[in-house]
C-alpha positions as CSV (number, residue, x, y, z in Angstrom):
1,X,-37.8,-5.4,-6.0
2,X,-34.6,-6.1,-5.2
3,X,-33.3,-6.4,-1.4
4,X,-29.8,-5.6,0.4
5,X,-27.1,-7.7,1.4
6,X,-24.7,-6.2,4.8
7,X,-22.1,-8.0,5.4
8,X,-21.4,-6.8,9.3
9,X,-19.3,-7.7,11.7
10,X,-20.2,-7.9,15.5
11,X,-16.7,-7.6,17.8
12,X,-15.1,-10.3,19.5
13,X,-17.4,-11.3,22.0
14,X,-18.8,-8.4,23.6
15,X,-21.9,-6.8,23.3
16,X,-20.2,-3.2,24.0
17,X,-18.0,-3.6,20.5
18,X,-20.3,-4.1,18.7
19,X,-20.4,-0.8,16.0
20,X,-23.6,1.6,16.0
21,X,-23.8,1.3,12.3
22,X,-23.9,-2.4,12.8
23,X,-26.5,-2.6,15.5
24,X,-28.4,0.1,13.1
25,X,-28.5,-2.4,10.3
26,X,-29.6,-5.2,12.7
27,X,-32.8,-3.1,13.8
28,X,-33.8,-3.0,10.3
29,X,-33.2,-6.3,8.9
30,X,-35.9,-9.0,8.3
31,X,-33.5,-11.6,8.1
32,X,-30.2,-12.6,9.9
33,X,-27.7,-15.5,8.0
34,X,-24.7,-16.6,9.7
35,X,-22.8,-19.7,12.0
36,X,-25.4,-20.1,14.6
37,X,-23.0,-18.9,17.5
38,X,-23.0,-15.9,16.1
39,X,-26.3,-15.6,15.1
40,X,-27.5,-16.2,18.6
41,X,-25.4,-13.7,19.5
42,X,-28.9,-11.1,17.8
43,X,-31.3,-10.9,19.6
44,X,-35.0,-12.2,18.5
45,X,-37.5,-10.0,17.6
46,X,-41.1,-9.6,15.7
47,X,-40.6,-9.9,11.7
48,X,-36.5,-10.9,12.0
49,X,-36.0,-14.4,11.0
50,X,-33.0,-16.1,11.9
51,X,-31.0,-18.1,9.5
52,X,-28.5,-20.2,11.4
53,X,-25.6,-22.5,9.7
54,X,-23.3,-24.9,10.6
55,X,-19.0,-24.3,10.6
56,X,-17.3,-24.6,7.2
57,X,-20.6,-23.5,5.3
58,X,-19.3,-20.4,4.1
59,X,-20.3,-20.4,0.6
60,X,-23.9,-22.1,1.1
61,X,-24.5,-19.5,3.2
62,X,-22.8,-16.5,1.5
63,X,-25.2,-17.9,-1.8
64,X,-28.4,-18.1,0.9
65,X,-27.8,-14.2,2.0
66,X,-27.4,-13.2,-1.5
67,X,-30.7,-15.1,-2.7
68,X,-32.5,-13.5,0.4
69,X,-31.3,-9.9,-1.0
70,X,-32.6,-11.0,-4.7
71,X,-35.9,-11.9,-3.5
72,X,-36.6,-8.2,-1.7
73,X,-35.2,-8.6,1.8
74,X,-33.4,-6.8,3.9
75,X,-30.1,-9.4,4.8
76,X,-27.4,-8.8,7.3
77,X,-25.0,-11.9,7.6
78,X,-23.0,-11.4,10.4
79,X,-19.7,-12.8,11.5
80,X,-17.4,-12.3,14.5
81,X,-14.8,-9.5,14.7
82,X,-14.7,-8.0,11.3
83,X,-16.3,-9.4,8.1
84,X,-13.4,-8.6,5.8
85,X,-10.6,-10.8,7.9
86,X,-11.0,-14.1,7.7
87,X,-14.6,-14.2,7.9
88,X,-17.6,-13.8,5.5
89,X,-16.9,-11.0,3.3
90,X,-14.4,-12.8,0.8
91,X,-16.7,-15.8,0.8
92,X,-19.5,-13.8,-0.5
93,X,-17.6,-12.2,-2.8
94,X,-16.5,-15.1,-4.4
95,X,-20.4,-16.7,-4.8
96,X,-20.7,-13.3,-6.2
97,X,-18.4,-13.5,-9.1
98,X,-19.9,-17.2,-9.8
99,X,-23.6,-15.9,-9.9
100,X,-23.1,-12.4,-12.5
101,X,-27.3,-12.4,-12.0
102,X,-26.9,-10.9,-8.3
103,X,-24.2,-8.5,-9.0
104,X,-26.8,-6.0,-8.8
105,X,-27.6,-6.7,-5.5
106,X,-26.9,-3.4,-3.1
107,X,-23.8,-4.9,-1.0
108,X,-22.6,-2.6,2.3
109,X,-19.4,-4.2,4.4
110,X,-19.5,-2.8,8.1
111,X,-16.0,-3.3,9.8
112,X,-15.8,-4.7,13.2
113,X,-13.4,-4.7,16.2
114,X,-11.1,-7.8,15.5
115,X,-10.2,-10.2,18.0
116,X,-6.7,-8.8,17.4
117,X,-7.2,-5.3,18.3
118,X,-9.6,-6.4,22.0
119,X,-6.6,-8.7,22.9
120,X,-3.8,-6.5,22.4
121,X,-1.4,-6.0,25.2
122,X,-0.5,-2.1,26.5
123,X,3.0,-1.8,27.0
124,X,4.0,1.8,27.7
125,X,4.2,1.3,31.3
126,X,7.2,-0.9,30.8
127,X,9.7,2.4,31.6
128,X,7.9,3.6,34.5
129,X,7.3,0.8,37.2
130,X,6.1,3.9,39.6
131,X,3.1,3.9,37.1
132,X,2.1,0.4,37.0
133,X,-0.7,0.4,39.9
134,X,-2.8,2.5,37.6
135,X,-6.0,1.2,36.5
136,X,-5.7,1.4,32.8
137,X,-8.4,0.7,30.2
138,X,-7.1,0.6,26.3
139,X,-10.1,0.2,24.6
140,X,-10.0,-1.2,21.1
141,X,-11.7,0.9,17.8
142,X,-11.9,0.1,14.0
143,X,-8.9,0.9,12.6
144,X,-8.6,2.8,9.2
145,X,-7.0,-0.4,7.7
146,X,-10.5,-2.2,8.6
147,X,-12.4,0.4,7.6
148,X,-10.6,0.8,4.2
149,X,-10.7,-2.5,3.3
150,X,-14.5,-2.8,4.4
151,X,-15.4,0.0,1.3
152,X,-13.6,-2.0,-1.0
153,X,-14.8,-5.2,-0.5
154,X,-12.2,-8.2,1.1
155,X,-8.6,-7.4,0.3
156,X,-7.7,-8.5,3.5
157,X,-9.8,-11.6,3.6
158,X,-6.8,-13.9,3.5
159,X,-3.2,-13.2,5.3
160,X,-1.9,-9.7,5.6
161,X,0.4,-7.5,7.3
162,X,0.0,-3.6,8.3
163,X,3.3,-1.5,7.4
164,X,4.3,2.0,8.6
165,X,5.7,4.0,6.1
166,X,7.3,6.8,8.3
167,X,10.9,6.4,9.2
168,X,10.7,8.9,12.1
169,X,10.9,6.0,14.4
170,X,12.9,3.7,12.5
171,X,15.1,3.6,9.5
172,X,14.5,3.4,5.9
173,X,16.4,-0.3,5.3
174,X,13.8,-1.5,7.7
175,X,10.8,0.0,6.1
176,X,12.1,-1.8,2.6
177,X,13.1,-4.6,4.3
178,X,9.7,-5.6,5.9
179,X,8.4,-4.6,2.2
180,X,10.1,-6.8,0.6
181,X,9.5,-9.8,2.7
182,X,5.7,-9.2,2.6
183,X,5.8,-9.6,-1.1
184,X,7.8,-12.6,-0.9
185,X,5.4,-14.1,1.7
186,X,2.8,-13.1,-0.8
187,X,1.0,-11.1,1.9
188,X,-1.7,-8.5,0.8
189,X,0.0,-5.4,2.7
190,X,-2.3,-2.5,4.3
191,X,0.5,0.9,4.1
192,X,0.1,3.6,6.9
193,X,0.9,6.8,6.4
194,X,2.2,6.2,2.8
195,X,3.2,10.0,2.2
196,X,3.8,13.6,3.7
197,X,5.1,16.8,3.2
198,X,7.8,16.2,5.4
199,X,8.1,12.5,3.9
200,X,7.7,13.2,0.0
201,X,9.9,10.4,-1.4
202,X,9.4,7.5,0.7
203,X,6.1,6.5,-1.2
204,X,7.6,6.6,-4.5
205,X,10.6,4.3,-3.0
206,X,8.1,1.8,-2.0
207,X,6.2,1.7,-5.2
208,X,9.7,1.3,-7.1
209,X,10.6,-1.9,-4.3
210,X,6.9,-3.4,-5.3
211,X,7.2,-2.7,-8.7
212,X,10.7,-4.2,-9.1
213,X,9.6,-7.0,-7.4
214,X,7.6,-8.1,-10.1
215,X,3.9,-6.9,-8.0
216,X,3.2,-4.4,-11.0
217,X,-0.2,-6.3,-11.9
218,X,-1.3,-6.4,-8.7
219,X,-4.5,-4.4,-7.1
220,X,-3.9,-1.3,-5.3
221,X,-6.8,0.6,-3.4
222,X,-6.1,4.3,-2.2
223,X,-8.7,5.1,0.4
224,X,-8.6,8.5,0.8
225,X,-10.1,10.0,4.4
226,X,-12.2,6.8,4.8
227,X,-16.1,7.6,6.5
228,X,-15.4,11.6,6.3
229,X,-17.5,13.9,3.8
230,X,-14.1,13.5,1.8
231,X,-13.7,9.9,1.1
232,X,-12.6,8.5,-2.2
233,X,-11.8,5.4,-3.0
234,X,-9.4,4.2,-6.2
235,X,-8.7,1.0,-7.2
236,X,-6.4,0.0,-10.3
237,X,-3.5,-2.1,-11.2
238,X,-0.2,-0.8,-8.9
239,X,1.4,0.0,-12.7
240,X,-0.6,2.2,-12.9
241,X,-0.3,4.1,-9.3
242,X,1.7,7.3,-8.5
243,X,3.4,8.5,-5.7
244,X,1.0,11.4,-5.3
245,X,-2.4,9.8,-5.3
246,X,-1.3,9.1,-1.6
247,X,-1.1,11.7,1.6
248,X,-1.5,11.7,5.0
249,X,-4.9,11.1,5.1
250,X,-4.6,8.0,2.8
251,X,-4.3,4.4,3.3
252,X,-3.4,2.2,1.0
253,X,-4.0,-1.6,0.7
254,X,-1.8,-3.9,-2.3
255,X,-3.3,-6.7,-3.0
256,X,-1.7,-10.1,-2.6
257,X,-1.3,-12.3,-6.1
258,X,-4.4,-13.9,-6.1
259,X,-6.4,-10.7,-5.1
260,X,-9.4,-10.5,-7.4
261,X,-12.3,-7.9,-8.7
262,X,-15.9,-8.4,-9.2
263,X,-17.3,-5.5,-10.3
264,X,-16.3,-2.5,-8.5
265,X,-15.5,-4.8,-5.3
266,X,-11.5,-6.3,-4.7
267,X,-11.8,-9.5,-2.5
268,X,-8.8,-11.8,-1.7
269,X,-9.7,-15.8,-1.9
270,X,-10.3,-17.7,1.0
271,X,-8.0,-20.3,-0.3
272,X,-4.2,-20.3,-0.9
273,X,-2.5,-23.0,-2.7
């Protein structure tokens, strides 16, 4: 019978970040794969065996998870901060599409906190120095971006950029400027609030900019109210997209040239040339 493969990530560091649906997987594995400081990062217990790697292994050990699954077990491979960004995700999609006799295999991606989100800096406080003795926590969360990506594979597996598409707090030229230099720096680009009722066109603009510059064939994923009884997910060539697949409660991810599909997953390659 065949096993399951979770891709998972556990946080930056600290135990606290670490995702209830990750920590849920972990209790129920029998086998953990992964670069050993992360892997000692799990704990030991009766019937888990640990599968520890060395650095710049990711495809032997990608192709060791996915052999684990196909012989029954029950296989999270685990990397730092989130799976899908610069970790493990891509890599395994990519053994994946070399070895079409495991694309069977049942595949989850849990998102993780990034090592971005726990070290970014609070800054409000900047026009209020009366308020700056205040003890102030920000404490970091899985984004939508993260969590969009995870449910469609690795599109953000190599470099990307987040863009805002509302202009209530800054102008359109800068919105299409910032598009346009993300295509040019071949960037896959995760879109934020793509579309509104009070915001009808600017989606449609954007698609036109991407379009125009030559980015037709590229993948487009429109995850629609990511991990709520609503979700839906729809991936197809940005040709092929219209301005009102997207709302409010959308986010949408364009692939960068070299973005791939293996089956119903969209990974971006580890490698850029």
């Amino acid at each position: 019978m065949m096993g399951t493969l979770t891709i998972a990530g556990l946080g930056p560091g600290d135990a606290a970040l670490i995702t209830p649906e990750v920590s849920a997987a972990l209790t129920e594995a029998t086998d953990v794969v992964g670069y050993a400081p992360y892997v000692a990062r799990v704990p030991s217990r009766e019937g888990l065996r640990l599968h520890a790697s060395d650095n710049r292994m990711e495809l032997s050990r990608a192709g060791e998870a996915l052999k684990l699954a196909a012989e029954g077990r029950r296989v999270v491979l685990v990397s730092s901060g989130d799976p899908g960004v610069f970790a493990m995700a891509a890599a395994v999609f990519e053994a994946l599409e070399a070895a079409p006799e495991w694309q069977d295999i049942s595949i989850r991606v849990l998102p993780g906190v990034t090592a971005m989100l726990a070290a970014a800096v609070f800054e409000a406080l900047e026009a209020a120095p009366e308020w700056q003795d205040i003890s102030i926590r920000v404490l970091p969360g899985v984004t939508a971006m993260l969590a969009a990506a995870a449910r469609a594979g690795a599109p953000l597996g190599h470099d990307f950029c987040a863009i805002n598409l509302s202009d209530n707090l800054k102008p359109w030229p800068v919105i299409e400027k910032r598009l346009r230099l993300a295509v040019e720096a071949d960037f896959a680009i995760a879109i934020y609030n793509p579309r509104s009722k009070s915001r009808p066109d600017g989606f449609a603009r954007a698609l036109d900019i991407l379009k125009g510059a030559g980015c037709g064939e590229r993948t487009i994923i429109f995850a629609h109210a990511v991990t709520t009884p609503k979700e839906r997910i729809e991936t197809l060539s940005l040709n092929q997209a219209r301005a009102e697949m997207a709302d409010m409660a959308t986010l949408v991810i364009v692939g960068n040239s070299t973005t791939r599909r293996v089956g119903r997953w969209v990974y971006a390659p580890r490698r850029a040339s």
